[in-house]
C-alpha positions as CSV (number, residue, x, y, z in Angstrom):
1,X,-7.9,14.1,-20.6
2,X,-10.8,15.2,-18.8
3,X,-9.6,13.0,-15.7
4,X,-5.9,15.0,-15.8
5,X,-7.7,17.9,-16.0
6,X,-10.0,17.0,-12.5
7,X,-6.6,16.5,-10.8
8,X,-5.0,19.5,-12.6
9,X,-8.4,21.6,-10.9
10,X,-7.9,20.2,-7.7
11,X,-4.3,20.3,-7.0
12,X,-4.8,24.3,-7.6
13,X,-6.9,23.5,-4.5
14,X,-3.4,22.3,-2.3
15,X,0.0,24.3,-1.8
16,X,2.9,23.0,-4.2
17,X,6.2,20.5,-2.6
18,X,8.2,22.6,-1.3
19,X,11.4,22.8,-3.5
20,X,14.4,20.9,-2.7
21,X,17.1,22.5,-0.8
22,X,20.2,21.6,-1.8
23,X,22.9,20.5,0.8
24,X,21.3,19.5,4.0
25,X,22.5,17.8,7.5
26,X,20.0,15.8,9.6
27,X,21.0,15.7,13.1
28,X,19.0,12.1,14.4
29,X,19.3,11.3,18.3
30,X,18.4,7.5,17.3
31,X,18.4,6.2,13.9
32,X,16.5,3.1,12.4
33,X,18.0,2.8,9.4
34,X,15.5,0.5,7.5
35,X,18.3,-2.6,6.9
36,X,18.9,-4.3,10.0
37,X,18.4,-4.5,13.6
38,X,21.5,-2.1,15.1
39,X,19.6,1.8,16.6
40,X,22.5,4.2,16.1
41,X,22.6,7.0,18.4
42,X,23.8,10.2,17.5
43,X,24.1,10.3,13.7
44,X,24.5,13.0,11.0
45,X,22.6,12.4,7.6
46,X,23.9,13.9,4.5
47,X,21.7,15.2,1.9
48,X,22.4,17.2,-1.4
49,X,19.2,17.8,-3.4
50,X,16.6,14.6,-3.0
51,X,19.1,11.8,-2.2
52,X,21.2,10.7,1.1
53,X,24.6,11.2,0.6
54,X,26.1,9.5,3.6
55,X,25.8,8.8,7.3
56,X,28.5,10.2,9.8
57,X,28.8,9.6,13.5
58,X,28.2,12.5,16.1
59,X,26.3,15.8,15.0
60,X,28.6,17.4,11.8
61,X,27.8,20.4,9.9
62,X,29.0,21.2,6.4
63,X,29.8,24.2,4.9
64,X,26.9,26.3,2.9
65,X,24.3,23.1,4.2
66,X,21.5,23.9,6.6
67,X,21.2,21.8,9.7
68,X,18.1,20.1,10.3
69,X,17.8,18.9,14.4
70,X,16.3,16.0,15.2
71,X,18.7,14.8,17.7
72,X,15.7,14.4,20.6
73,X,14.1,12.1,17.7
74,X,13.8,8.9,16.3
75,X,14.4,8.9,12.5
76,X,13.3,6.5,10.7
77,X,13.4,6.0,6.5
78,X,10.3,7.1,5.4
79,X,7.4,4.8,5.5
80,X,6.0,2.2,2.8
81,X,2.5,1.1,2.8
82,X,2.3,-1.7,0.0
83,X,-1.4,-2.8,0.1
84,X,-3.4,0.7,-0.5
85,X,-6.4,1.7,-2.7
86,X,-5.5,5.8,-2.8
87,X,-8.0,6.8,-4.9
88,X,-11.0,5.1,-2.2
89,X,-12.7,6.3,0.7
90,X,-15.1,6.3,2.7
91,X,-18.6,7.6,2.2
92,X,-21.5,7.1,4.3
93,X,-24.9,5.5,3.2
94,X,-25.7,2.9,1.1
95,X,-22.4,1.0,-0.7
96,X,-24.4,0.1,-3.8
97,X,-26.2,3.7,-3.9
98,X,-22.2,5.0,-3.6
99,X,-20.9,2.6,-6.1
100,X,-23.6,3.3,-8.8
101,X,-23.7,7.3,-8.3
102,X,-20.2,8.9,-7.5
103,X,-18.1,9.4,-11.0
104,X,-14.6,9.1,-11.4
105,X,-14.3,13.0,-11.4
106,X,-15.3,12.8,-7.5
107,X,-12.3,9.8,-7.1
108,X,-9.7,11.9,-8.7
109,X,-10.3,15.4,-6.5
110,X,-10.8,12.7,-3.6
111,X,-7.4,11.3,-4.1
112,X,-5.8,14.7,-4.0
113,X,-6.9,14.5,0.2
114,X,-6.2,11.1,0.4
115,X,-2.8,11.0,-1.1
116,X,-2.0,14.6,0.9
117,X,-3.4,13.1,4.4
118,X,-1.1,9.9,3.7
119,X,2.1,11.9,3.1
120,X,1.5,13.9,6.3
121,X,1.4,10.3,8.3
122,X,5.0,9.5,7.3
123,X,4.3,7.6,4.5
124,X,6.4,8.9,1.8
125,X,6.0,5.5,-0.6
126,X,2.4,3.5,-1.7
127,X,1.9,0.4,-4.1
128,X,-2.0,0.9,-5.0
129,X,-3.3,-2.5,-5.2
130,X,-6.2,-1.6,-7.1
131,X,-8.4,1.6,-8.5
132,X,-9.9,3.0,-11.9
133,X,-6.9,3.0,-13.9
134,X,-6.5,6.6,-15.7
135,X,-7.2,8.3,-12.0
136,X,-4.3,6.3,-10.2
137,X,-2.1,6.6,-13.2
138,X,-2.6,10.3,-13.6
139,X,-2.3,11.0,-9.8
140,X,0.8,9.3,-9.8
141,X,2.4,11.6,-12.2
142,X,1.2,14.6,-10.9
143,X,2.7,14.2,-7.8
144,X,5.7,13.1,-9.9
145,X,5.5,16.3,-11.2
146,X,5.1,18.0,-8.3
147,X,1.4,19.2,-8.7
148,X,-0.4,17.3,-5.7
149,X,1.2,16.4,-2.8
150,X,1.3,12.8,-1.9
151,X,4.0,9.8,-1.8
152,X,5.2,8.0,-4.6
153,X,3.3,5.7,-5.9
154,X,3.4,2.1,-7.5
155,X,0.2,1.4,-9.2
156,X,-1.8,-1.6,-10.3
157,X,-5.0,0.3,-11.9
158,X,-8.1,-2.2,-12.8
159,X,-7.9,-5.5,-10.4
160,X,-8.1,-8.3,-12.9
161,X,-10.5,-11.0,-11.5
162,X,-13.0,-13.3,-13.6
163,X,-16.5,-12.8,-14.4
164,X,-18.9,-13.1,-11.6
165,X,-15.2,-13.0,-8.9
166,X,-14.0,-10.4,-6.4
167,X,-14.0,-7.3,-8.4
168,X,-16.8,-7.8,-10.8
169,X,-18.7,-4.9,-10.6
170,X,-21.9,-6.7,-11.4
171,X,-22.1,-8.9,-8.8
172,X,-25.1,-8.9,-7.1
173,X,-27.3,-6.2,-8.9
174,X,-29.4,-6.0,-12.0
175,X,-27.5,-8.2,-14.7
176,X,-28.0,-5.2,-17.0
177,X,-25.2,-3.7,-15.1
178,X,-23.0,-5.3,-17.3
179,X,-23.6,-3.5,-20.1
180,X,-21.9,-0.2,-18.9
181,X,-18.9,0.9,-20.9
182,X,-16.1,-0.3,-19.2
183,X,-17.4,-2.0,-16.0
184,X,-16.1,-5.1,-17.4
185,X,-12.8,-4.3,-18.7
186,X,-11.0,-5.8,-15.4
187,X,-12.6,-9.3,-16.2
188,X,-10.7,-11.6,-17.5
189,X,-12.3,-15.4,-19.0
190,X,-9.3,-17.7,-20.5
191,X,-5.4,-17.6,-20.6
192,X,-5.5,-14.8,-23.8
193,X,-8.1,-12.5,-21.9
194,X,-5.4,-12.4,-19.5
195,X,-2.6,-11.4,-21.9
196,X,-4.3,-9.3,-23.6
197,X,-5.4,-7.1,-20.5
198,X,-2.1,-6.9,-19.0
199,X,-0.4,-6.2,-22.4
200,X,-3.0,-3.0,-22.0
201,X,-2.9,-2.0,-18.4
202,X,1.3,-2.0,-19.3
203,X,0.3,0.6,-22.3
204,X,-1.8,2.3,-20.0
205,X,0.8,3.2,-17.4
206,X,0.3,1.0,-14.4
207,X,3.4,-0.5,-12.5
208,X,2.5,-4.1,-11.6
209,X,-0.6,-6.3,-11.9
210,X,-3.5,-7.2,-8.7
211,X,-5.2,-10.1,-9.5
212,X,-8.3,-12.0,-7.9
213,X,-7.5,-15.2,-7.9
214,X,-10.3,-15.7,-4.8
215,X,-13.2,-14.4,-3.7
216,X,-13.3,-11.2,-0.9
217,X,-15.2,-10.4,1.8
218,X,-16.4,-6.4,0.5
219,X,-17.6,-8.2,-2.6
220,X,-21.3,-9.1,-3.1
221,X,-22.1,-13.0,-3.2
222,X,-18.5,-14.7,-4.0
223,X,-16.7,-16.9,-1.6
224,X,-13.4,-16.2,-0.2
225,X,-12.9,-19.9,0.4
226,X,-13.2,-20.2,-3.5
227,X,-10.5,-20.8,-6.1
228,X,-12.2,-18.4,-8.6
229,X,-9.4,-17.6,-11.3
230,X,-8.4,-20.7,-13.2
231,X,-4.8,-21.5,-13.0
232,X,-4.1,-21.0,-16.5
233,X,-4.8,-17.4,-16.5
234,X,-2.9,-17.0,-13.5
235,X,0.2,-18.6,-14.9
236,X,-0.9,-16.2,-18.2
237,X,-0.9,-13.2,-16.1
238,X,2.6,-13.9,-13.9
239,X,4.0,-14.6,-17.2
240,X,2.5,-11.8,-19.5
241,X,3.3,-9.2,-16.2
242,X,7.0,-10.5,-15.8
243,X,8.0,-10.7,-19.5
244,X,7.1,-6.7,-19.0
245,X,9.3,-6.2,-15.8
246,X,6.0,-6.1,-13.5
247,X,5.1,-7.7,-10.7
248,X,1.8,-9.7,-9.7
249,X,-0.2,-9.2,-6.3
250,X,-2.9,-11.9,-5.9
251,X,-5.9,-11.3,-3.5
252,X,-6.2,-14.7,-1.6
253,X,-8.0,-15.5,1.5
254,X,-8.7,-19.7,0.8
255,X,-5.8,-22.3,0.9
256,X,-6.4,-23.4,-2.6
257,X,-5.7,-19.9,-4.4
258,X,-2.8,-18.8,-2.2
259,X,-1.0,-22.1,-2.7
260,X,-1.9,-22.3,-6.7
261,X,-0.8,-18.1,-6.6
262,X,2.2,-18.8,-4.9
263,X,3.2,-21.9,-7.2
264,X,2.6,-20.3,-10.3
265,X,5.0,-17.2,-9.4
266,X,2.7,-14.4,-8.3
267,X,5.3,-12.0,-6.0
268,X,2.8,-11.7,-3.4
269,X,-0.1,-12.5,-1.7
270,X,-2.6,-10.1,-0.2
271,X,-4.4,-11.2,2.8
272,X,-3.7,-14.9,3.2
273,X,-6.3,-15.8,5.4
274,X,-6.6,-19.4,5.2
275,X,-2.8,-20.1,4.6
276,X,-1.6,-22.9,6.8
277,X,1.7,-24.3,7.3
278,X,2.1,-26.1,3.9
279,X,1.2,-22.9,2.4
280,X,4.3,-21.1,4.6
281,X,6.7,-23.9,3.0
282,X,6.0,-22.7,-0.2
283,X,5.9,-18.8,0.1
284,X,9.1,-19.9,1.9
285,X,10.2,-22.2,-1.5
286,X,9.1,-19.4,-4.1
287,X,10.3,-16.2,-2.1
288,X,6.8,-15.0,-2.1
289,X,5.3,-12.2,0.3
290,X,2.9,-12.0,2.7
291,X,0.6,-8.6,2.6
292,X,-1.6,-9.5,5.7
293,X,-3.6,-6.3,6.0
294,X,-4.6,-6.3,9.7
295,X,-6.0,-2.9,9.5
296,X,-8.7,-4.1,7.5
297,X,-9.6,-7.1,8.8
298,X,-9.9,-5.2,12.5
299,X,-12.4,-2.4,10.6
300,X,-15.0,-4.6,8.9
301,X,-15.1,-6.9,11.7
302,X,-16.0,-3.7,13.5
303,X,-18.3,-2.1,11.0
304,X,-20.1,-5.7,10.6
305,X,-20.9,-5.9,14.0
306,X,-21.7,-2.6,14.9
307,X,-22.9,-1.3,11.8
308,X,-24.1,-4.1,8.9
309,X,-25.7,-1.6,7.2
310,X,-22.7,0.7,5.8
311,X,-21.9,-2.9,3.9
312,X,-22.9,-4.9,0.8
313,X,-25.3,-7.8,1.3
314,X,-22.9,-10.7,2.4
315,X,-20.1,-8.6,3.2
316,X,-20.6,-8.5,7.2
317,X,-21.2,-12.4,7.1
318,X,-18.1,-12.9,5.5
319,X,-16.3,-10.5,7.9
320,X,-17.1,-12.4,10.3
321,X,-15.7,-15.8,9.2
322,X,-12.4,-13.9,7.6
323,X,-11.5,-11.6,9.8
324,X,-10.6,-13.6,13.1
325,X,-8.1,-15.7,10.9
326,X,-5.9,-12.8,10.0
327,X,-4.1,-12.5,13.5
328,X,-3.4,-16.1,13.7
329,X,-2.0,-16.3,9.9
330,X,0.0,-13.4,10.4
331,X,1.5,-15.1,13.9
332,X,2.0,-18.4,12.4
333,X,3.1,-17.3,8.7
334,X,6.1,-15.1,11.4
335,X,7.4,-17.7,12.9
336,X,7.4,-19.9,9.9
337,X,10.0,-17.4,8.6
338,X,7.3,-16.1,6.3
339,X,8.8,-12.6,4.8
340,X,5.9,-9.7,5.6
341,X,5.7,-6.4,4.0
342,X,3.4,-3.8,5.3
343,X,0.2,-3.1,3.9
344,X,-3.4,-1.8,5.7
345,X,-5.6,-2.5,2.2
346,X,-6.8,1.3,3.3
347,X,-10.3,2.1,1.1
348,X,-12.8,3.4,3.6
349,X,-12.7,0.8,6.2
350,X,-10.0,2.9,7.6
351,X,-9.0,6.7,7.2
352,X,-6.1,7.5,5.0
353,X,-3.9,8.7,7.2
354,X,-4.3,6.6,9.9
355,X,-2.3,4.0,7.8
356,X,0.4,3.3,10.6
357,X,-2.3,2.0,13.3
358,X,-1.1,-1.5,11.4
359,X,1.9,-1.5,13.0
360,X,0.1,-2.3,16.9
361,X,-1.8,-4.8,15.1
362,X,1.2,-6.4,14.1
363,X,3.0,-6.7,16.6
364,X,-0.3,-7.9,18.6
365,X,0.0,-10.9,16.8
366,X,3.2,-11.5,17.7
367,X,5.8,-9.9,15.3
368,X,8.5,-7.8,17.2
369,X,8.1,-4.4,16.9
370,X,11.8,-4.1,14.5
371,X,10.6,-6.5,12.0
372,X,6.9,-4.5,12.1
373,X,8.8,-1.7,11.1
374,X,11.4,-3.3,8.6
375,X,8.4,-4.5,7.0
376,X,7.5,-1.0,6.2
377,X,11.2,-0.2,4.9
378,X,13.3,-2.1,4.1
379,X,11.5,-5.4,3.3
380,X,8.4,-3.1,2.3
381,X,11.1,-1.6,-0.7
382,X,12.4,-5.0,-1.9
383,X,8.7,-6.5,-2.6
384,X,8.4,-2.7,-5.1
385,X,11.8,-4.0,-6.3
386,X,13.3,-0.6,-5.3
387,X,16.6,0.3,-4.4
388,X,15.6,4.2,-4.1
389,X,13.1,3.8,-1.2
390,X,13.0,2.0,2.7
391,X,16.7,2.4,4.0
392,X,18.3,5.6,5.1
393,X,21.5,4.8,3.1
394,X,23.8,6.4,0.6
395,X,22.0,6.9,-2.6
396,X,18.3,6.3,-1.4
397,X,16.0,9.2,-1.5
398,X,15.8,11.5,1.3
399,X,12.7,10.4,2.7
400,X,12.5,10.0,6.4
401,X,10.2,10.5,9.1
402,X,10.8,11.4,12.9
403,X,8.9,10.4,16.3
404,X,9.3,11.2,19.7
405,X,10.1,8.7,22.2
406,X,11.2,5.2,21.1
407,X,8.8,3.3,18.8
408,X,10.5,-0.4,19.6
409,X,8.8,0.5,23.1
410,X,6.0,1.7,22.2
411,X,5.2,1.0,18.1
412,X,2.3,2.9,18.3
413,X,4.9,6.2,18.4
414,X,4.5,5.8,14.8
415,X,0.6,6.5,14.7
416,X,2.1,10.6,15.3
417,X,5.2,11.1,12.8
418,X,6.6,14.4,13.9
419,X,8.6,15.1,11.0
420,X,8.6,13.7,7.1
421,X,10.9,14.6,4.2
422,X,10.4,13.7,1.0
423,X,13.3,13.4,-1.7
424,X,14.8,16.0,0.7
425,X,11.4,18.1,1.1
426,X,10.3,18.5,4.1
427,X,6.6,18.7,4.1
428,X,5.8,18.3,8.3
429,X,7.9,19.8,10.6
430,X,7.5,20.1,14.7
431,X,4.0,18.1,14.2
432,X,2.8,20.5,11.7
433,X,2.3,20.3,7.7
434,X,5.0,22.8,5.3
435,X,2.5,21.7,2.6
């Protein structure tokens, strides 16, 4: 309660979503609808209330709807980002001093600027792969409910990992740490932990399951090479997490955890460093995706040469081995007919906001710039299992965003949305936030 209440404070702080306006008409100059590879030029969308209620050729009005004119602009369904960590940020100094001295009441009215600044980039839909589990849950309602602005969200709460894995807040300090209340209530030891902590993350309101089945790089002392989860409480937790309709997203940078993820039916995995081709035949056999998360591989490789400081002990050595993999798994996992969703793993390496810098990365390694986009749309949507979000079709929301120029020429159009609706909202307008 006192956490609602944090958000509750701060989101008297931001200006309430606008209300929806009823009947509205979109006039787009080019259209990228999210689905396949056709630009339309010249399009009307239809909207009544939050959803889209059909596409007409050539610029239509309707009676009693207002007309919205894009037609110099690129519109595009509004933007997914499936790796994210809202409720993080940067925060200069020491990590450990950070980790051991900011509260959970600093994360929740953080969040609140987080989740705003991410809307205002175009990003009208985030899967949280990973925070303190009462904050992301209760920020998710309240922008349900229309209290803070911010995009709707997916949410996984606590990262499940073993003891002494990526994600035990232990690692590396005074083993007395341990004994907090509730730093170890993300560690799972044995196929029933695992049960029993997704049966309570389900109660607890989260939407799918993260899991550690390696080590990570921002993590002090594991090894991302590492298989660190046992494969019976993977299977435990894929099967526990699907019997309850949610999905799994593993964290795996070694060959030996994504392969033993992917076999045992997680839905995706994050990061993939170390997959080679026998790893792409079976994300290929399962129907797994790849979350490759350039953004922050090219951050901490920056930050661990220029500045090893601002990191945990380890963290900028392992940067350095990790990191200048993730082009050439992304490049190779593409052409192996890998599906990719979009995802920046955006904490404080990065800004929130600046999510859509992913896009250049992508395409750097090789991915054309229509599939870099589809992977934040409409292939970004199917991995969230959601037929609401990431097309611009009849009986989506009304989420879409709008850039000058032509972003299959130039994908880094996207870094400077001119335009986002929400659910027929529209909170920027002309380059400038409604909010």
């Amino acid at each position: 309660m006192r956490k609602l209440a944090c958000l509750a404070l701060a989101a008297t702080m931001l200006a309430s979503v606008p209300a929806h306006a009823g009947d509205v008409v979109v006039h787009a100059g080019r259209l990228i609808d999210g689905a396949g590879d056709a630009v339309r030029e010249k399009v009307s969308i239809l909207i009544h209330d939050d959803r889209i209620t059909g596409i007409e050729a050539g610029f239509i009005t309707r009676p009693g709807a207002a007309v919205l004119d894009l037609s110099d602009k690129t519109v595009l369904p509004g933007l997914i980002d499936t790796h994210d960590h809202i409720t993080h940020g940067f925060h200069p100094g020491d990590p450990i001093r950070n980790a051991v001295t900011r509260s959970d009441f600093q994360r929740a009215i953080d969040a609140t600027a987080y989740a705003r600044a991410t809307l205002l980039a175009g990003f009208t839909s985030v899967r949280d792969c990973g925070g303190e589990t009462a904050v992301v849950v209760a920020l998710k309602r309240e922008i349900a409910e229309g209290a803070v602005p911010g995009p709707r969200l997916w949410v996984a709460g606590s990262a499940l990992g073993p003891t002494g894995g990526h994600g035990d807040g232990a690692n590396g300090l005074n083993p007395e740490i341990a004994e907090i209340p509730h730093i170890a209530d993300n560690l799972v030891d044995g196929a029933d932990d695992a049960r029993r902590t997704v049966r309570r993350l389900h109660r607890e309101g989260v939407d799918l399951i993260k899991i550690m089945p390696s080590g990570g790089v921002m993590s002090i002392g594991d090894n991302p090479d590492w298989q660190l989860m046992s494969d019976d409480e993977i299977k435990a937790v894929v099967e526990t997490a699907h019997a309850l309709g949610m999905k799994v997203a593993a964290h795996a940078h070694g060959k030996q955890a994504i392969d033993h993820a992917i076999t045992l039916g997680v839905d995706s995995i994050e990061h993939g460093s170390f997959g080679d081709a026998g790893s792409y035949k079976l994300y290929k056999q399962y129907g797994t995706y790849l979350v490759p998360t350039m953004l922050v591989g090219d951050k901490v490789y920056q930050r661990a040469k220029t500045h090893p400081e601002q990191l945990n002990p380890s963290t900028a050595d392992k940067a350095l081995h990790v990191a200048p993999v993730l082009r050439k798994n992304l490049h190779d996992a593409y052409l192996a007919g890998v599906k990719i969703a979009f995802g920046t793993d955006t904490f404080g390496m990065s800004v929130h906001g600046e999510n859509a810098q992913e896009f250049a990365l992508m395409v750097e390694a090789g991915m054309k710039p229509m599939d870099a986009i589809r992977a934040a749309t409409g292939v970004a949507a199917e991995l969230l299992g959601s037929k609401d979000v990431g097309r611009v079709e009849a009986g989506r929301f009304a989420d879409l965003v709008a850039v000058d120029g032509d972003p299959l020429q130039d994908v880094r159009r996207l870094e400077k949305v001119s335009f986002v609706m929400k659910g027929g909202a529209v909170v920027k307008q002309s380059g400038k936030s409604t909010l």
